[in-house]
C-alpha positions as CSV (number, residue, x, y, z in Angstrom):
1,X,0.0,0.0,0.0
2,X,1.5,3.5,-1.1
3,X,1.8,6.1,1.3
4,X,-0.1,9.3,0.9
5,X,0.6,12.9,2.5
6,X,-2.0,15.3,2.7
7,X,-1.4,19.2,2.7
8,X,-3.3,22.3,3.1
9,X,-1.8,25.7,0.8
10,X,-2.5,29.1,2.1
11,X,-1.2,31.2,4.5
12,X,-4.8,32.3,5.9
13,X,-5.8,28.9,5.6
14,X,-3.1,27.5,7.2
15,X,-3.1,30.1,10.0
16,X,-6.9,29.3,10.9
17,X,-6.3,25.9,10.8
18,X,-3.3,25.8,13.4
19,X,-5.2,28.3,15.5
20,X,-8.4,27.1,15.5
21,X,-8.9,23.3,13.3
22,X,-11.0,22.0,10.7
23,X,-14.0,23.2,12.1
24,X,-13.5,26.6,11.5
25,X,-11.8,26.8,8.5
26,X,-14.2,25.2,6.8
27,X,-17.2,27.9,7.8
28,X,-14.1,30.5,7.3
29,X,-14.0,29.1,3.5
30,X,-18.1,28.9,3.2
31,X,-18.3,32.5,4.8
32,X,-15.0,34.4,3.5
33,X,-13.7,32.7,0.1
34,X,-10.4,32.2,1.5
35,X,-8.3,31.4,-0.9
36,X,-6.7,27.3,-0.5
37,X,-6.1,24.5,-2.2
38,X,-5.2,21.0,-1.0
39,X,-2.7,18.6,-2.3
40,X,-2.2,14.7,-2.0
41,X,1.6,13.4,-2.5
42,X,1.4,9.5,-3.1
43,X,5.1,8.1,-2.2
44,X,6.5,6.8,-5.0
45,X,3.8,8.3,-7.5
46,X,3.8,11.8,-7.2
47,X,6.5,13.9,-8.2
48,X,8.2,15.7,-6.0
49,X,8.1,18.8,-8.4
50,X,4.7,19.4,-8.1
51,X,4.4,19.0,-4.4
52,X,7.5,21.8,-4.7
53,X,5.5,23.6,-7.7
54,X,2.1,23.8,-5.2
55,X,4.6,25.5,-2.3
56,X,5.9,27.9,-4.4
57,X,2.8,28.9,-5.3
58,X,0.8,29.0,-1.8
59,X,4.2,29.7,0.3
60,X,2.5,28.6,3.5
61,X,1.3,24.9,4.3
62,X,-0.1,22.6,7.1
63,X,0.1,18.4,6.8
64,X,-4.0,17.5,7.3
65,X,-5.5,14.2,7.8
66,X,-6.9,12.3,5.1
67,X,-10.1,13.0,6.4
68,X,-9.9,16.8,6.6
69,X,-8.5,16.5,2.9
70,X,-11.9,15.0,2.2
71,X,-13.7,17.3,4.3
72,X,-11.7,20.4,1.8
């Protein structure tokens, strides 16, 4: 079975997250648009380019559950 990392992108995202959880970043998202995205790296599958590409791009980050990933 591969291994998969999830990731949250954003630095407001990230930010309520840490501070706060799931919870409310999700009715932060449904309320605000805050802008996120959400990435899964499968070991051995995914490049690590694009997990480096996605960083660049968002700068901030968080490692999420599977489930939150779903939840996103």
């Amino acid at each position: 079975m591969k291994k998969s990392t999830y990731f949250l992108f954003g630095k407001e995202a990230t930010t309520i997250y840490l501070e706060d959880g799931i919870e409310p970043l999700i009715e932060a998202i449904n309320d605000d648009n805050i802008s996120y995205d959400v990435f899964e790296f499968i070991e051995g599958e995914t490049s690590p380019v694009n997990l480096l590409m996605k960083y660049q791009e968002w700068g901030d980050y968080s490692i999420i559950s599977k489930e939150e990933f779903n939840q996103l």
